[in-house]
PDB file of N, CA, C and O in Angstrom:
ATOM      1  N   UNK A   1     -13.815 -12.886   2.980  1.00  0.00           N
ATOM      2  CA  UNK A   1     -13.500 -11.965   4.056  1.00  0.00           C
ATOM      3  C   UNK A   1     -14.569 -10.869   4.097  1.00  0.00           C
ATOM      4  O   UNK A   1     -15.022 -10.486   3.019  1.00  0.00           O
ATOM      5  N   UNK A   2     -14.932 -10.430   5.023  1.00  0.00           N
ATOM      6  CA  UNK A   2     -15.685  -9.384   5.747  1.00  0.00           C
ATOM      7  C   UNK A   2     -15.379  -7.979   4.815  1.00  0.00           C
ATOM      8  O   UNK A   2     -14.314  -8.072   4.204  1.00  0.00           O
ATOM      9  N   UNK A   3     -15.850  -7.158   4.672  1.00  0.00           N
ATOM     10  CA  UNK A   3     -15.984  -5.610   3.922  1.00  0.00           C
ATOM     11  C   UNK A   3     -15.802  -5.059   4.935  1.00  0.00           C
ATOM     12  O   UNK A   3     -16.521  -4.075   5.107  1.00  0.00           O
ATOM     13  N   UNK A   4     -14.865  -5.379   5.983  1.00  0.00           N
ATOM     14  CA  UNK A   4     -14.548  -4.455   7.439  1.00  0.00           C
ATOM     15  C   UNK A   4     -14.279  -3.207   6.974  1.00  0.00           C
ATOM     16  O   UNK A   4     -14.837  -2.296   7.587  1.00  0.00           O
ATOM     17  N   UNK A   5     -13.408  -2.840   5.839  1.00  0.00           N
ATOM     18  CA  UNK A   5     -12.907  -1.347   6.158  1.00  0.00           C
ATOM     19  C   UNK A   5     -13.647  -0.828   4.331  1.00  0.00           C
ATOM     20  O   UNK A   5     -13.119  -0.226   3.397  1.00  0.00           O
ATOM     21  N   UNK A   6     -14.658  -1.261   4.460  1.00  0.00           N
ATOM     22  CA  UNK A   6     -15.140  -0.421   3.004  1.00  0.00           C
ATOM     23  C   UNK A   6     -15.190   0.875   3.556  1.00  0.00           C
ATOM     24  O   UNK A   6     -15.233   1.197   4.743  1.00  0.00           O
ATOM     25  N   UNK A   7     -15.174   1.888   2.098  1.00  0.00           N
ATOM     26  CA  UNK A   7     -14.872   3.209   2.268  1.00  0.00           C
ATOM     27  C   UNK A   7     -13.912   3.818   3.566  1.00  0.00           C
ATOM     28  O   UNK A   7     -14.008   4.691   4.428  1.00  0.00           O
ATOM     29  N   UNK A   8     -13.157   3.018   3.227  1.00  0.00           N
ATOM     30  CA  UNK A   8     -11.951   3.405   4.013  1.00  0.00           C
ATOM     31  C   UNK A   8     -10.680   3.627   2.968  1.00  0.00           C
ATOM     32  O   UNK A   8     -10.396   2.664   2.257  1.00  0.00           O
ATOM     33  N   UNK A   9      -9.875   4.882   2.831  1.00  0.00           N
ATOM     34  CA  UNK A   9      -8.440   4.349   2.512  1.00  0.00           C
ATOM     35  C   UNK A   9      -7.651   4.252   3.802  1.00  0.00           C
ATOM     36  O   UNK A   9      -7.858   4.289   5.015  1.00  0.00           O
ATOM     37  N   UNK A  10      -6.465   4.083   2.798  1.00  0.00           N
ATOM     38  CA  UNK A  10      -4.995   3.151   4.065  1.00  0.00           C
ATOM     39  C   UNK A  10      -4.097   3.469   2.854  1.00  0.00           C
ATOM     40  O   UNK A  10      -4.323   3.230   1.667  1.00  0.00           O
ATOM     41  N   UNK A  11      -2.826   4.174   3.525  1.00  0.00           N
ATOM     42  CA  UNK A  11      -1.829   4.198   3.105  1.00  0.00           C
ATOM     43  C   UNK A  11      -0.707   3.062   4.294  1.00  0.00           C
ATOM     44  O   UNK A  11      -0.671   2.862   5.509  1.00  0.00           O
ATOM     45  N   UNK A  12       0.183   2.485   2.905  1.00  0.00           N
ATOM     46  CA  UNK A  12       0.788   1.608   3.835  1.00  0.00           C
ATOM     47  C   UNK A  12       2.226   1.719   3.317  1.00  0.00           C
ATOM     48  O   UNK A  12       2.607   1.224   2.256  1.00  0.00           O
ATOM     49  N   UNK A  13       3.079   2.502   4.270  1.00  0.00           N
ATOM     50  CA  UNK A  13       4.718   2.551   3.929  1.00  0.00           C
ATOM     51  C   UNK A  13       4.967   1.307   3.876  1.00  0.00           C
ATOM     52  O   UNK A  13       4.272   0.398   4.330  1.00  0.00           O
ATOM     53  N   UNK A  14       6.622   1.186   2.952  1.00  0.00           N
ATOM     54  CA  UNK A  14       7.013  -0.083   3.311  1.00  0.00           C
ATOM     55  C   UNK A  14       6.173  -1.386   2.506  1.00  0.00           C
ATOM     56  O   UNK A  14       6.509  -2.565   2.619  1.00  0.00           O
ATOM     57  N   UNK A  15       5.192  -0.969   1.803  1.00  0.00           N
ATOM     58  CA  UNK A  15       4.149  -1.895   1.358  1.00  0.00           C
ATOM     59  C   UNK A  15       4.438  -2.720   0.157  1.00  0.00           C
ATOM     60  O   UNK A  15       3.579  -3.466  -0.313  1.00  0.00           O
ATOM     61  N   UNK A  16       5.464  -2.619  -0.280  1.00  0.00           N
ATOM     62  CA  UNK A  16       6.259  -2.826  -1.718  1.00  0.00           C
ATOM     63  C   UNK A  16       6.373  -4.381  -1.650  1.00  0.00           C
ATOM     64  O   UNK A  16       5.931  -5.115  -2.533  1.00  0.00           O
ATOM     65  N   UNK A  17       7.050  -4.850  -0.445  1.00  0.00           N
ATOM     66  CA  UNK A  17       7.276  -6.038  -0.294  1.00  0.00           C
ATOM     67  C   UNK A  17       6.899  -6.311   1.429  1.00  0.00           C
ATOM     68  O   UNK A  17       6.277  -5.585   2.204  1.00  0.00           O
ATOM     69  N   UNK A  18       7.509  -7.572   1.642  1.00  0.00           N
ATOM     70  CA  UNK A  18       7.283  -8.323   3.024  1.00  0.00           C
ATOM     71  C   UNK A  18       6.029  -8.287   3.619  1.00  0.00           C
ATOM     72  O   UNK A  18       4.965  -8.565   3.066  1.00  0.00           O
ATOM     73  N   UNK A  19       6.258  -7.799   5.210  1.00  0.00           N
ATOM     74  CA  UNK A  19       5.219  -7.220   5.913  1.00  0.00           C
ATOM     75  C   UNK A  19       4.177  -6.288   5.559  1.00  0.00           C
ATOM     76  O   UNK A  19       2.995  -6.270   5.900  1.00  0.00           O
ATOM     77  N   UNK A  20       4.908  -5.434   4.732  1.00  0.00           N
ATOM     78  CA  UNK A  20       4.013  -4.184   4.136  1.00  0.00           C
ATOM     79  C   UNK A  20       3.247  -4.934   3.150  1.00  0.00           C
ATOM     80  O   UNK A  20       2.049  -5.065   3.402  1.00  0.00           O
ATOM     81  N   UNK A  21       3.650  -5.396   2.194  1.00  0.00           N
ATOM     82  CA  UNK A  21       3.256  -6.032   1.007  1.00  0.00           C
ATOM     83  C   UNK A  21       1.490  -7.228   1.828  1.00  0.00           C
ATOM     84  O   UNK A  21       0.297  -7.304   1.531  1.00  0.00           O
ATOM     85  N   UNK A  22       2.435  -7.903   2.918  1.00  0.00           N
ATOM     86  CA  UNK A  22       0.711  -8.404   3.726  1.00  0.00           C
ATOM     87  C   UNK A  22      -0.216  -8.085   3.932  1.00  0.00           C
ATOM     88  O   UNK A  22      -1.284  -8.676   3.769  1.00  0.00           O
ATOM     89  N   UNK A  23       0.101  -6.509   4.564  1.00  0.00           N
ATOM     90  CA  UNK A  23      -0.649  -5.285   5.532  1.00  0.00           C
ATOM     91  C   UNK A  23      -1.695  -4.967   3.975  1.00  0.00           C
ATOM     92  O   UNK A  23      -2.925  -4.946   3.983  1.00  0.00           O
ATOM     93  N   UNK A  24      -0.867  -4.759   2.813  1.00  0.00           N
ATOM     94  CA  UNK A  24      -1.762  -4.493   1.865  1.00  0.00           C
ATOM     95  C   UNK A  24      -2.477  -5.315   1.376  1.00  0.00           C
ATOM     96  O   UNK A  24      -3.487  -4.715   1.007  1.00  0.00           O
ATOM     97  N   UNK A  25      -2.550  -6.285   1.165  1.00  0.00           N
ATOM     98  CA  UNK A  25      -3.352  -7.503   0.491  1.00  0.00           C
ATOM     99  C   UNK A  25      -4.455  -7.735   2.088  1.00  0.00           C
ATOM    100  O   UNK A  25      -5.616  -8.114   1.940  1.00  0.00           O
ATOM    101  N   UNK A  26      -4.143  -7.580   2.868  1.00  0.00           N
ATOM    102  CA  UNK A  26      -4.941  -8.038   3.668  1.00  0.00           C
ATOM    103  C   UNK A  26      -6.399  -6.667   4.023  1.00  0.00           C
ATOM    104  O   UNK A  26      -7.517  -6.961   4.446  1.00  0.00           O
ATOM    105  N   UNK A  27      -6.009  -5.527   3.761  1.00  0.00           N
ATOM    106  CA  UNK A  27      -6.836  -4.108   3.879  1.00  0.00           C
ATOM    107  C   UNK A  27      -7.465  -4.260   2.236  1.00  0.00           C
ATOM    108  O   UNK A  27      -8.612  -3.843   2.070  1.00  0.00           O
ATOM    109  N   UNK A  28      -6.944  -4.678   1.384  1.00  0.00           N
ATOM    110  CA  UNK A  28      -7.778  -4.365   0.549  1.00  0.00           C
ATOM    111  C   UNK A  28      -8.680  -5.530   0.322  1.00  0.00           C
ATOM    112  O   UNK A  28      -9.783  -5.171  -0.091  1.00  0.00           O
ATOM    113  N   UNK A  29      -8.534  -6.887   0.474  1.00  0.00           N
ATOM    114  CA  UNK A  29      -9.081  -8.029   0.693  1.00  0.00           C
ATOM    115  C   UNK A  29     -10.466  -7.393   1.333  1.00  0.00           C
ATOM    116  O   UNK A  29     -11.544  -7.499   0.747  1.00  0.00           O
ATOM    117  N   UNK A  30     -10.270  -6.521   2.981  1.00  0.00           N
ATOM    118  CA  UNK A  30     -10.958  -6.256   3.431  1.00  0.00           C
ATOM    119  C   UNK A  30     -12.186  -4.789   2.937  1.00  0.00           C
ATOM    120  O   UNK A  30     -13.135  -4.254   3.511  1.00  0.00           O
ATOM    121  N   UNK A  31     -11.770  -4.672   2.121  1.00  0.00           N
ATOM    122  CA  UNK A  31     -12.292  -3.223   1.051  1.00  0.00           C
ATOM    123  C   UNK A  31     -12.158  -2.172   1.138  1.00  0.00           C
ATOM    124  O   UNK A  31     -12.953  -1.309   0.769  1.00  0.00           O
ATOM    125  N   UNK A  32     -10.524  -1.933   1.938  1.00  0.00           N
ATOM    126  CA  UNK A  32     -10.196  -1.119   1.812  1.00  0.00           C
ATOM    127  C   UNK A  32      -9.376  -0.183   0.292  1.00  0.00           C
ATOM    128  O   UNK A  32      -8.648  -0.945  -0.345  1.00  0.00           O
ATOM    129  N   UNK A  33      -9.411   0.679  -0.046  1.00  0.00           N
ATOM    130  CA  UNK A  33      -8.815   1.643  -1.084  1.00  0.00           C
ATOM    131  C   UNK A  33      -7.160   1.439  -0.320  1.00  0.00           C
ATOM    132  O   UNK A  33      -6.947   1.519   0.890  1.00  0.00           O
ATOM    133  N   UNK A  34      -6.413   1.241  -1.093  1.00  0.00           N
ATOM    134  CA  UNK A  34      -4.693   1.048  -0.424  1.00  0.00           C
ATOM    135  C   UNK A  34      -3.675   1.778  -1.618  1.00  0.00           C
ATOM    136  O   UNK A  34      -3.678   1.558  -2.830  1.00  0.00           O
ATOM    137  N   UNK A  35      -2.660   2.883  -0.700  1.00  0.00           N
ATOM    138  CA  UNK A  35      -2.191   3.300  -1.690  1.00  0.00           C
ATOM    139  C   UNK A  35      -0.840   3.267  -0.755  1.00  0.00           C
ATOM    140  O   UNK A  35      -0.646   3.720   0.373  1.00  0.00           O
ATOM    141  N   UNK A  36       0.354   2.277  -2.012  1.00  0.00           N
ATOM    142  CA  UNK A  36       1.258   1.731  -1.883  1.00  0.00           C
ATOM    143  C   UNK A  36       2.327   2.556  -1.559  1.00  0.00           C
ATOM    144  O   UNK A  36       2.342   3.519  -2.326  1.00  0.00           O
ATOM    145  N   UNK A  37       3.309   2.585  -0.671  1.00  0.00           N
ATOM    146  CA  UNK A  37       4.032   3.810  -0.541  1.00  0.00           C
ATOM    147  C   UNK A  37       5.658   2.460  -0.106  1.00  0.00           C
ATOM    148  O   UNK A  37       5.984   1.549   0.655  1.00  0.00           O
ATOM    149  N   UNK A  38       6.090   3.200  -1.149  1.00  0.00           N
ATOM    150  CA  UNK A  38       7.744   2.218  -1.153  1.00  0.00           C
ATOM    151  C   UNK A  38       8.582   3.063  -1.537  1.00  0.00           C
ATOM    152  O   UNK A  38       8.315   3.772  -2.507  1.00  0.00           O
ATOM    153  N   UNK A  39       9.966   3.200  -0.762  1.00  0.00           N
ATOM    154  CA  UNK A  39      10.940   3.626  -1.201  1.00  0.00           C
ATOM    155  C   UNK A  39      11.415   2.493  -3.261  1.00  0.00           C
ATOM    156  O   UNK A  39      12.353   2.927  -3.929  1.00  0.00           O
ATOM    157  N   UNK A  40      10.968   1.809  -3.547  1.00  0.00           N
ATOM    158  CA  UNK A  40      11.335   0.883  -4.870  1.00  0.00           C
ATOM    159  C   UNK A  40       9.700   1.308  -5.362  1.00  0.00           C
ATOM    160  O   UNK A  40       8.753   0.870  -4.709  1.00  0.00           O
ATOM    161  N   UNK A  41       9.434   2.380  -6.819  1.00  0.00           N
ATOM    162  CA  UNK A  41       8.648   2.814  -6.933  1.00  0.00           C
ATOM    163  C   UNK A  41       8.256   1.282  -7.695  1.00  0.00           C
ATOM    164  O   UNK A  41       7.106   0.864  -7.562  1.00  0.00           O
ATOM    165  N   UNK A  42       9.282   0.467  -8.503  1.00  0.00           N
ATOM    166  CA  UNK A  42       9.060  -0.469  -8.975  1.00  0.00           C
ATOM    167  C   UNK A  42       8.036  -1.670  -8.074  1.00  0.00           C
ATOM    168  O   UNK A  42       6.986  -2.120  -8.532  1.00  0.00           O
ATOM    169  N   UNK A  43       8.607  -2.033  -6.751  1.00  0.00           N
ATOM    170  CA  UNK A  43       8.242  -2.525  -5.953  1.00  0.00           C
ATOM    171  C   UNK A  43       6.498  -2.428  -5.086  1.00  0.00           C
ATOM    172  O   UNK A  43       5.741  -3.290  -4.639  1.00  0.00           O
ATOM    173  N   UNK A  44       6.437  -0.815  -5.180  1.00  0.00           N
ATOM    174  CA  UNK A  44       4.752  -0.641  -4.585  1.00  0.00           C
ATOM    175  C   UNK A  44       4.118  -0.860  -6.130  1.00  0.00           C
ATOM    176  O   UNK A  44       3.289  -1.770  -6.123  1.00  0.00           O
ATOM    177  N   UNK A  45       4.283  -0.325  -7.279  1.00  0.00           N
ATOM    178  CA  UNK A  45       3.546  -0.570  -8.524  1.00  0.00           C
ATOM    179  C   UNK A  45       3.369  -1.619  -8.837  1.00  0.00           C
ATOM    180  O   UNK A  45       2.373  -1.848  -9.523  1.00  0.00           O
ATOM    181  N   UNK A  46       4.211  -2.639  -8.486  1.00  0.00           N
ATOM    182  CA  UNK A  46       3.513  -3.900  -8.634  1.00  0.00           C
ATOM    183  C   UNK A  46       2.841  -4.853  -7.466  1.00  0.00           C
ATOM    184  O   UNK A  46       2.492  -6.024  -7.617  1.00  0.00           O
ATOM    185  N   UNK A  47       2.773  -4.290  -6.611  1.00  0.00           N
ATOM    186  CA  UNK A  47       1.813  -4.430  -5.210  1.00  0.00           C
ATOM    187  C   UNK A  47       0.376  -3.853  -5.264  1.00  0.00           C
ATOM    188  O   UNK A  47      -0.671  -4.385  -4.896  1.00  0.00           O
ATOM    189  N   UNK A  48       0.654  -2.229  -5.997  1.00  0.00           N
ATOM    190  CA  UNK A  48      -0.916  -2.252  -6.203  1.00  0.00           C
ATOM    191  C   UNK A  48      -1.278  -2.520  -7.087  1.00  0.00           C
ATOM    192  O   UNK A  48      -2.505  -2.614  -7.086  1.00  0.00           O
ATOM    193  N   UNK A  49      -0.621  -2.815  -8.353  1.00  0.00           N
ATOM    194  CA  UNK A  49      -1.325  -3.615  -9.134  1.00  0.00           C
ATOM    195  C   UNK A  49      -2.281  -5.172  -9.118  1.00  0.00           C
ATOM    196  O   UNK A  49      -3.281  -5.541  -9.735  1.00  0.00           O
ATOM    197  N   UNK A  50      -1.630  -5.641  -8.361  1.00  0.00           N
ATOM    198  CA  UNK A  50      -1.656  -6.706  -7.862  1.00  0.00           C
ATOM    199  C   UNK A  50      -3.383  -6.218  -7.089  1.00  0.00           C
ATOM    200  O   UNK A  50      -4.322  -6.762  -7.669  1.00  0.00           O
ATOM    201  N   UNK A  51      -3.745  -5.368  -6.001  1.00  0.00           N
ATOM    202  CA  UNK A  51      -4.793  -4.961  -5.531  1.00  0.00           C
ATOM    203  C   UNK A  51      -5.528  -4.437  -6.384  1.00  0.00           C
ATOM    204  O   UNK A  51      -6.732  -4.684  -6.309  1.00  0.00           O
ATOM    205  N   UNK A  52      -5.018  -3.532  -7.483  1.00  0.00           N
ATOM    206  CA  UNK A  52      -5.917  -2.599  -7.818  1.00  0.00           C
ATOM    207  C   UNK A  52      -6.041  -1.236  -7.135  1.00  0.00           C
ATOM    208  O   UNK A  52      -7.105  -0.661  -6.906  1.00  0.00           O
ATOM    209  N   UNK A  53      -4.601  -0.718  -6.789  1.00  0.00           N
ATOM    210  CA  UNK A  53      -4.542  -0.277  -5.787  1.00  0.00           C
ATOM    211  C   UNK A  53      -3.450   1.225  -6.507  1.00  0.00           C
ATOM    212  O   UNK A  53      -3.093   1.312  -7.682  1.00  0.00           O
ATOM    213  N   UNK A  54      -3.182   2.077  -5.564  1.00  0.00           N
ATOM    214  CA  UNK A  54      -2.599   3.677  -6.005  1.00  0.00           C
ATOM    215  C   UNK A  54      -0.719   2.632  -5.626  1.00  0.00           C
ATOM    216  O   UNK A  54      -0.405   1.590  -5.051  1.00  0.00           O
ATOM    217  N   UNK A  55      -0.102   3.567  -6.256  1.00  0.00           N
ATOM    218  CA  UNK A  55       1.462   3.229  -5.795  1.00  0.00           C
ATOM    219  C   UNK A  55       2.237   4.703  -5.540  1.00  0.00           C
ATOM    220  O   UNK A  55       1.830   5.594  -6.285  1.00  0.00           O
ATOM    221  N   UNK A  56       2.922   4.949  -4.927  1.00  0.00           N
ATOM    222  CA  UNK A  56       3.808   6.114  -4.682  1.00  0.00           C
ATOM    223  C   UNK A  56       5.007   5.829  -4.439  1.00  0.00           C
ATOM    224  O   UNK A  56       4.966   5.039  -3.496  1.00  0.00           O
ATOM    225  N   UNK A  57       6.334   6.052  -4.811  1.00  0.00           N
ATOM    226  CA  UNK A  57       7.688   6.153  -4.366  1.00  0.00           C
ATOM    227  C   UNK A  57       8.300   7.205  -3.300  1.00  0.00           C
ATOM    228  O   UNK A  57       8.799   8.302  -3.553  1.00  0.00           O
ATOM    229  N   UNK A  58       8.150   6.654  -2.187  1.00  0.00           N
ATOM    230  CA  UNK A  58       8.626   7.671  -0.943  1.00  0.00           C
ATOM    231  C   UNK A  58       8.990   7.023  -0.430  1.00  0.00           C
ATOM    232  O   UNK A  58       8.526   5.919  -0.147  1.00  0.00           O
ATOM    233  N   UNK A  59      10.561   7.792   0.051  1.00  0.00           N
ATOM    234  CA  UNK A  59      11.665   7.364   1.435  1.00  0.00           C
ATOM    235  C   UNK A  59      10.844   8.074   2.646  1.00  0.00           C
ATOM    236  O   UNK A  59      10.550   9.265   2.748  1.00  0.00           O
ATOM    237  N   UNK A  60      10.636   7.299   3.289  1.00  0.00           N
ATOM    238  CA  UNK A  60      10.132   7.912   4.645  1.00  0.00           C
ATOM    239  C   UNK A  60      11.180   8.596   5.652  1.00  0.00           C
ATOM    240  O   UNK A  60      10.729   9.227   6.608  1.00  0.00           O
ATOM    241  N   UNK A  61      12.723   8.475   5.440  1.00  0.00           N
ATOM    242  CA  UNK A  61      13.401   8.675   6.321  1.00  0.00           C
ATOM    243  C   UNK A  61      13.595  10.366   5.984  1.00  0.00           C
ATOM    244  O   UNK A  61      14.106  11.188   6.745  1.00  0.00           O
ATOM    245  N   UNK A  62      13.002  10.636   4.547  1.00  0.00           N
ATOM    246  CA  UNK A  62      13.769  12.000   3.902  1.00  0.00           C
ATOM    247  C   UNK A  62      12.350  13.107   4.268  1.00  0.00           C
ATOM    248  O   UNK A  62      11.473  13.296   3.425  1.00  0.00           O
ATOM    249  N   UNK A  63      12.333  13.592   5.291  1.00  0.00           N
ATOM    250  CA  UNK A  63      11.151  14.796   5.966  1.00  0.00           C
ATOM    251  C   UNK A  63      10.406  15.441   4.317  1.00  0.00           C
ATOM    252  O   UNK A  63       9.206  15.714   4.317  1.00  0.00           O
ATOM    253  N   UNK A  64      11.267  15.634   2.964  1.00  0.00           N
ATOM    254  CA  UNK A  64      10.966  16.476   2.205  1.00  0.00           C
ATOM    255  C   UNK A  64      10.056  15.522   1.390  1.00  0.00           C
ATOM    256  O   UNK A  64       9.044  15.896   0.798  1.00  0.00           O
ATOM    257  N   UNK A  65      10.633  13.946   1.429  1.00  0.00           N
ATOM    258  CA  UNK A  65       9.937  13.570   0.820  1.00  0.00           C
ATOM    259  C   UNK A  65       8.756  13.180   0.833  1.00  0.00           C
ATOM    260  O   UNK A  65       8.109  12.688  -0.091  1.00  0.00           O
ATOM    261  N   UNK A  66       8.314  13.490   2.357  1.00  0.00           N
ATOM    262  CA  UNK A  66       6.971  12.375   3.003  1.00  0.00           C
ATOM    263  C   UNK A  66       6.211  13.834   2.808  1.00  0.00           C
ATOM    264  O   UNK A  66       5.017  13.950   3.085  1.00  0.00           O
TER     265      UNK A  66
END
């Protein structure tokens, strides 16, 4: 794959699993820096691990927490 987004980061909610979990493998594939943002802190830590990637535990629905 292409180095489309070198020196780029990307934060990707939701990234823990499913769709999100794609969105990330597919940005960092592309060289992007990806830092995992999941309500299951368990869930993004082993997503960016998986990349090589930052992980964070945040509910997006909670204003205090984002």
């Amino acid at each position: 794959m292409t180095e489309r987004f070198q020196g780029k980061t990307a934060i990707v909610t939701g990234g823990g699993s499913g769709i999100g979990a794609a969105i990330v493998r597919e940005l960092a594939a592309g060289g992007a820096r990806v830092i995992v943002a999941d309500i299951s802190e368990e869930d993004a830590r082993r997503i960016a691990d998986e990349i090589s990637g930052d992980a964070i535990a945040t509910d997006v629905s909670d204003p205090q927490a984002v």
